[in-house]
N, C-alpha and C positions, 0 to 999 in steps of 0.2 A: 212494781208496775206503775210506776209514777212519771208521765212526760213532763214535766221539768226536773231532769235528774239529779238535786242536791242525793241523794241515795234513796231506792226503792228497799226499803224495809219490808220483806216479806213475810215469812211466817218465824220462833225456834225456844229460857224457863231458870228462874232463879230461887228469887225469895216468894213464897207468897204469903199475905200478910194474915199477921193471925186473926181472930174470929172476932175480938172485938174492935178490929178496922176494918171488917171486911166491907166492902166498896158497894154499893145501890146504885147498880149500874141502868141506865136510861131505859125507856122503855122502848119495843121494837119499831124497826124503820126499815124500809124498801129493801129485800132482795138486794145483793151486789154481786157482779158476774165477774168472776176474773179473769174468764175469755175473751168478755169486751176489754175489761182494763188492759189486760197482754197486747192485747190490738192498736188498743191507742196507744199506750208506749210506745208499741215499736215503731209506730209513725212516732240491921239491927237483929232480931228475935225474927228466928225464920221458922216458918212452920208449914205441915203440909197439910193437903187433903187429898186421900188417894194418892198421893208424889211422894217420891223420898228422894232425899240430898243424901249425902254420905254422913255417916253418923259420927265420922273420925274431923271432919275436916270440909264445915260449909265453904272453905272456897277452893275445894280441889279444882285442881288443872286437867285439861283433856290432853291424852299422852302427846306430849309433843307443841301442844295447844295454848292460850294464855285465856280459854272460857271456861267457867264451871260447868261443874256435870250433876244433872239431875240425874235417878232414877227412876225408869218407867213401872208404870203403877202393877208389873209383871213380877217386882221387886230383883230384876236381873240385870237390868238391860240398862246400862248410863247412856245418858242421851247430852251431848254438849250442847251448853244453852244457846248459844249464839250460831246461828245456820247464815251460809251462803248462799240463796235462792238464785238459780240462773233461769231467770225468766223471759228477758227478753233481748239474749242476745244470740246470734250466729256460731258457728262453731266455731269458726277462727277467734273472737272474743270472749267464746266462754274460755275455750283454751289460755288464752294470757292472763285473764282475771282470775280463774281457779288457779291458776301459778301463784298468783298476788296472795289470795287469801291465804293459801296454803299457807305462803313466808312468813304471811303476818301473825298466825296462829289458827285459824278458820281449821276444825276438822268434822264440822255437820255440814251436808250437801243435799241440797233440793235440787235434782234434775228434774223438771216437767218437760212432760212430753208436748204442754201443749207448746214451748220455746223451741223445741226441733235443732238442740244443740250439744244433745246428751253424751255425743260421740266426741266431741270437743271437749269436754269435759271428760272424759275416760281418757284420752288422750293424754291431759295433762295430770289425770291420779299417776298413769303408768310412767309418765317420764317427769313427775317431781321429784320420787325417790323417798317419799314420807310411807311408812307401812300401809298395807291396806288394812291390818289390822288396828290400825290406830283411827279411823277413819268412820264416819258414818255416815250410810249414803242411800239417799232416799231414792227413787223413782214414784213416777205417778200413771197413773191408767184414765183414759175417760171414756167412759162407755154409756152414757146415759143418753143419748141419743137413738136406742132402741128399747123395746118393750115387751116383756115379758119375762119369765127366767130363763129359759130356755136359752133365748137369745141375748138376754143380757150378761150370762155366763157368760157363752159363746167370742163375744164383743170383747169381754176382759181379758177371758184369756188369749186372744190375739193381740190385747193390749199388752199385756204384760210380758210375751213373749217376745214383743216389739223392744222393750225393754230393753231385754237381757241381750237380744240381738246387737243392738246399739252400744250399750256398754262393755259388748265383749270385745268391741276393738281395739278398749284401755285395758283387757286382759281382768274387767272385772267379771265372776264369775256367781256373785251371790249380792243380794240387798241386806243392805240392814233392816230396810222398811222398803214397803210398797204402797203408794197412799193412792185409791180411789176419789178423783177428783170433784167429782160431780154425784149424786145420788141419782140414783135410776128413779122413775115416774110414779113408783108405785113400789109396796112393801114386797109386792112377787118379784119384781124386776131387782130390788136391791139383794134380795138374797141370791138370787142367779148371780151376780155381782161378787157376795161375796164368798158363794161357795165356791169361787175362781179362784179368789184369794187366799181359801185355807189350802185350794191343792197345791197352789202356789209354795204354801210356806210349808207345806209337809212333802213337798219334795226338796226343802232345803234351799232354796232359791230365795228366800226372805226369814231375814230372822222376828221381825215384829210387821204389823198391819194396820194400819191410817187409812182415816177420811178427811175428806175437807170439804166442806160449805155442809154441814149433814146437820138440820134443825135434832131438837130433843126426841120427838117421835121417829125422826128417820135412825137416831142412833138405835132406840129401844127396838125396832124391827130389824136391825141387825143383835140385837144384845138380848133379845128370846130366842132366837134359834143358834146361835153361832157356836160353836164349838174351841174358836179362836176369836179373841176379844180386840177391838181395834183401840191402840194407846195413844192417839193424837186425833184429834182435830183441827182441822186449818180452818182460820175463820176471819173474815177481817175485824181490826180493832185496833183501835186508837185511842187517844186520849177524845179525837173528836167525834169518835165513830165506835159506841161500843154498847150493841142492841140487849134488852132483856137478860137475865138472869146468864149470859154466857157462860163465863167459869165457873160458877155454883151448880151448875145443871151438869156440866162437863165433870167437872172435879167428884161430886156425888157418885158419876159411873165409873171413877178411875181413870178418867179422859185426861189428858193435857192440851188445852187450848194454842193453839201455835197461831199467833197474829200474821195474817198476810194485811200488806199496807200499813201497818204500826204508825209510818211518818205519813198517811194519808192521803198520798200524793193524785193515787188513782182512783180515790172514791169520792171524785166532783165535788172537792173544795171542802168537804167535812168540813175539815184540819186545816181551819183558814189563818191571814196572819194575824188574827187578834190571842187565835191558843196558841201560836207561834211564840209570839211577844209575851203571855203568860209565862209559858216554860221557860222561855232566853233569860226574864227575870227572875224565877226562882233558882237559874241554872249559874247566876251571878254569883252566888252565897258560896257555890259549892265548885267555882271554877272551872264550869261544864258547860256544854252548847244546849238550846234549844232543844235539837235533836237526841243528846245522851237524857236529858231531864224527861222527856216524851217517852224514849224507852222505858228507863228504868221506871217510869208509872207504871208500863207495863208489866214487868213483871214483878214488882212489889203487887202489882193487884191477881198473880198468878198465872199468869201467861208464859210465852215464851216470844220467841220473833226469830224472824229470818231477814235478811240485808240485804240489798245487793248498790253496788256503784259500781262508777268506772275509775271512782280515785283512791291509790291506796293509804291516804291519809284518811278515808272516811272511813276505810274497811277498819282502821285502830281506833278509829271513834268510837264504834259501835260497840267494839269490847273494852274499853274503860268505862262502862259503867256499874261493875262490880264493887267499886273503891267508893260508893256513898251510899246512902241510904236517904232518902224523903222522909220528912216528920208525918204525921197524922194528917197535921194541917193542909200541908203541900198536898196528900193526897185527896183528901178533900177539895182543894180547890181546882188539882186538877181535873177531877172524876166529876164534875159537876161545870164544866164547859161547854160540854155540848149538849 
């Protein structure tokens, strides 16, 4: 969600760094809305917590794919680290760019609904010819614009329905995930929320259940009642934007942090060019751009991220960053930028 489009890095999880480099991340700052951002667009030693890698093979391949694959904290469910977020383009656009990613390796997909292009993208699952089973592919719901449970259910499941409607013109017929976008007003309106989401996934329509922008209290109001546990968080985070205790809080309940704006583009200059020019030089050492060096901070410090461009030489950027690893130092200087 970034309007100047070097590529809008959106939310998707690698290494995360063991416990004596674990990262003292800054302390909190403003609220970010990814509605308004959508808006203005459109004008080494890997270790877990709660996450598992494959135990045969830290740099397994996603079938078909050239990104690693985590393990959701479900101990079932591989999740490819590297996601394609189609956030702010049209149907026709998403269509040729989910082709792109496709070829290039790209098999984790963030459809939002708030982008209104989900059909454009089912289009191009059904006519690339790559498995649907080799595939993981998120949708999103937002219903937080009403209140109570009653009707906050109510909201989602039309959301989500909305969905399944949309995607069924790519002949897709189930989610891997379902992510609730936004948190409802209040701890009664989020559980309306997400007892949408478990009928959701116990009629088979979704195989795992996500939030995004959901502080630690709003997780825990879903996580004493819930019966079905939500495996992700989207949240934004960057090298220059990365509020309070995020992945320590997240990772503690089994959460996978997924960075929306990693490259910072949409969250009003965070990520300005002095941490630009930080990363470009330590990205000189290891013959990497600015951009690959800003990822892989993230997820050396536990995250995950999601991508999106219009070029498909950046869609191969963003998954070459598997082949280095940042010292201690590197992370320190970058985790202390902003």
């Amino acid at each position: 969600m970034v309007s100047s489009f070097r590529h809008n890095t959106f939310y998707c999880f690698v290494c995360l760094v063991s416990s004596s480099n674990a990262l003292k991340l800054s302390s909190p700052t403003p609220f970010v809305d990814r509605r308004q951002a959508i808006q203005q667009a459109s004008a080494g030693l890997i270790t877990t917590t709660g996450l598992l890698l494959p135990s045969n093979n830290n740099n397994a391949l996603a079938a078909g794919g050239l990104d690693p694959i985590a393990t959701l904290s479900d101990g079932k469910t591989p999740f490819p680290l590297a996601s394609f977020g189609l956030q702010v383009y049209n149907d026709d656009t998403a269509y040729g760019l989910t082709l792109t990613a496709l070829e290039v390796g790209y098999r984790n997909f963030f459809a939002s609904v708030l982008a209104g292009n989900q059909r454009g993208f089912a289009k191009a699952v059904r006519d690339s010819g790559v498995p649907r089973k080799d595939l993981f592919i998120c949708g999103s719901v937002v219903s937080n614009r009403v209140s109570g449970y009653d009707a906050a259910k109510k909201a989602t499941t039309k959301g989500w329905k909305g969905n399944m409607d949309a995607f069924s013109v790519g002949g897709i017929d189930y989610l891997d995930q379902i992510m609730l976008d936004y948190p409802g007003p209040d701890c009664d309106s989020i559980l309306g929320q997400w007892n949408s989401f478990e009928e959701m996934s116990q009629e088979g329509l979704s195989k795992t259940l996500s939030v995004s922008n959901f502080s630690s209290n709003q997780l825990d109001c879903v996580l004493g009642k819930c019966t079905i546990k939500p495996m992700v968080n989207q949240l934004p985070f960057n090298v220059g934007y990365h509020p309070g205790n995020a992945i320590a809080e997240n990772s503690k309940r089994g959460i996978l942090v997924q960075a929306w704006a990693p490259l910072g583009g949409s969250l009003g200059g965070r990520f300005n060019s002095s941490m630009k020019g930080t990363c470009a030089n330590i990205g000189k050492k290891y013959n990497k751009s600015f951009a690959q060096v800003a990822l892989r901070w993230i997820v050396q410090s536990g995250a995950s991220f999601t991508t999106q461009t219009k070029k498909k030489e950046h869609f191969k950027e963003d998954l070459e960053i598997f082949d280095f690893e940042l010292t201690a130092e590197e992370m320190t200087i970058l985790s202390t930028l902003t």
